[in-house]
PAZA-805610 format. One record per residue (C-alpha): residue in one letter; z, x, y. Coordinates in steps of 0.2 Angstrom, whole numbers, plus 5000, padded with zeros to 4 digits. Layout:
! PAZA-805610
aZXY/...
***
This chain:
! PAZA-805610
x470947504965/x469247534965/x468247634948/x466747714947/x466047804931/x464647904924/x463947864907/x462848014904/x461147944913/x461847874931/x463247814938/x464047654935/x464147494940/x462747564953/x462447714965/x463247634980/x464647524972/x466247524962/x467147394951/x468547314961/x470147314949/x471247234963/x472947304962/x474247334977/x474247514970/x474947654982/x474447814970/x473847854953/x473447944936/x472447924924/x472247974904/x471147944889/x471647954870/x469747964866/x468147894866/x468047744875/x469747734882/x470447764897/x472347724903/x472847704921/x474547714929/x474547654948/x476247664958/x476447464968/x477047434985/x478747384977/x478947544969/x478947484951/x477147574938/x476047474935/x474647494920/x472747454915/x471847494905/x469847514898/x469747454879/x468147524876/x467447344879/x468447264893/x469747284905/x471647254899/x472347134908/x470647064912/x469947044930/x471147114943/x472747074936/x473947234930/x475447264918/x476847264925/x478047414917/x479547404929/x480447544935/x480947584954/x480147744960/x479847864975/x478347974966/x476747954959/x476647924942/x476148054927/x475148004911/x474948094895/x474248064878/x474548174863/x473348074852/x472747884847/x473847724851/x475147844863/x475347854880/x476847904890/x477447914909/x478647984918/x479147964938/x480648004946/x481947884953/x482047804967/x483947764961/x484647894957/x483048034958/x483148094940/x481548104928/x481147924918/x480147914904/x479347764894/x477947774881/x476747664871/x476747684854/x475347604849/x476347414845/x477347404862/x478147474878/x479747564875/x481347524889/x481447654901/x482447814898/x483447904909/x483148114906/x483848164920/x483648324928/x483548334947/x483448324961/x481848354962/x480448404975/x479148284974/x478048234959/x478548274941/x477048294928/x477048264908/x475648344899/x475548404879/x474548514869/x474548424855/x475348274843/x477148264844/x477148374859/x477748354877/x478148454892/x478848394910/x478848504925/x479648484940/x480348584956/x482248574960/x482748574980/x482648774977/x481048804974/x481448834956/x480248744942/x481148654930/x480448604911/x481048484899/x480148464882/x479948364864/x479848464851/x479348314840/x481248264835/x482048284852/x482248334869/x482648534875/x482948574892/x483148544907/x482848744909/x482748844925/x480948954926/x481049034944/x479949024955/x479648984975/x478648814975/x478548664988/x477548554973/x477448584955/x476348714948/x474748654936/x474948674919/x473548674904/x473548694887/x472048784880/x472748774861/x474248714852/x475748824856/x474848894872/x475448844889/x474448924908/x475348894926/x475048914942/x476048874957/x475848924976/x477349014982/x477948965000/x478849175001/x477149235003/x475749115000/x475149194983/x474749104967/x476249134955/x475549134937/x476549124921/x476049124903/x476649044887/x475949114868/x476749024856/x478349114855/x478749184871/x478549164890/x477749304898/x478149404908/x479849304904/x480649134908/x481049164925/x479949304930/x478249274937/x476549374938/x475749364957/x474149344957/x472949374974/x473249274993/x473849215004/x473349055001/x473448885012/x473448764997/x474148724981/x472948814965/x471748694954/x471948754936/x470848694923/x470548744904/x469448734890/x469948704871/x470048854862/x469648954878/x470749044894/x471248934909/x470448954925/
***
């Protein structure tokens, strides 16, 4: 695992070079909390997530040793945080190909939890648009995406949102309460888009808007606070 960063003037630790963090890390995510901060989640060779971390003054653990946070799994990790001191990942089985889910809640790592769902095409992500607010999206054998959330006392889903996807879609949140995807259907090679307000899904929960194509690849989607997505 090699790192390389901007600080506003140049690039660090040079131009040409990057900080070696060691690892035997197959595939990774990344999050931040805030200024100063960034979390990394690394899938190793022996399918278990492993974890790092910048402090804001140092690496954690220090030098190229990483945190072992256990787990069997086939997919790359996905990292979230929905505020200070929390983090939480979530992979698929290798086992029994359901959704896991562990988090940090500022003191220590919780045990790994089974969610279920599945099985499951590929990666699952996690993202949230705010405190107390998660979302995990998935694709089913199907083609269907498939979403599980926290409301900020429990778990809702797993609920079935259409679709025709090989991966799962990109998700943003521009806002609380607001949620963007995109996906790349394989019936015709168009971007897919659908649309939540805060109170409803539009155009509903399993119909989607097509947007232009054909395309080859799956869509980017970015968004900026308080703004549309992109």
């Amino acid at each position: 695992m090699l790192h390389k960063y901007f600080d506003g003037g140049s690039w660090g630790p040079s131009w040409e070079d990057a900080v070696d963090l060691g690892g035997e890390i197959d595939l990774l995510d990344t999050s931040s909390w805030g200024k100063g901060r960034l979390d990394i989640v690394g899938n190793a060779l022996n399918g278990s997530y492993m974890h790092k971390a910048w402090t804001g003054t140092g690496y954690f653990p220090e030098g190229k040793v990483w945190e072992d946070l256990g787990g069997n799994f086939y997919t790359v990790p996905s990292i979230v945080s929905w505020g200070e001191n929390r983090l939480d990942v979530v992979g698929v089985s290798a086992i029994d190909d359901t959704v896991w889910h562990k988090y940090w809640n500022g003191y220590e790592w919780s045990k790994w939890e089974d969610l279920g769902g599945g099985p499951f095409l590929g990666n699952v992500t996690i993202t949230s648009w705010g405190e107390y607010r998660l979302d995990i999206w998935g694709v089913d054998e199907e083609g269907l995406l498939n979403h599980k959330y926290w409301d900020g006392y429990q778990w809702n889903g797993w609920e079935k949102m259409g679709g025709a996807f090989a991966e799962t879609p990109q998700v943003v949140h521009w806002d609380e309460g607001r949620i963007d995807i995109v996906g790349h259907s394989f019936n015709n090679n168009k971007y897919l888009l659908k649309s939540f307000d805060g109170g409803k899904w539009n155009p509903s929960l399993e119909d989607w808007y097509p947007l232009s194509g054909p395309y080859a690849s799956e869509p980017l989607l970015v968004a900026k606070t308080g703004g549309q997505s992109e």
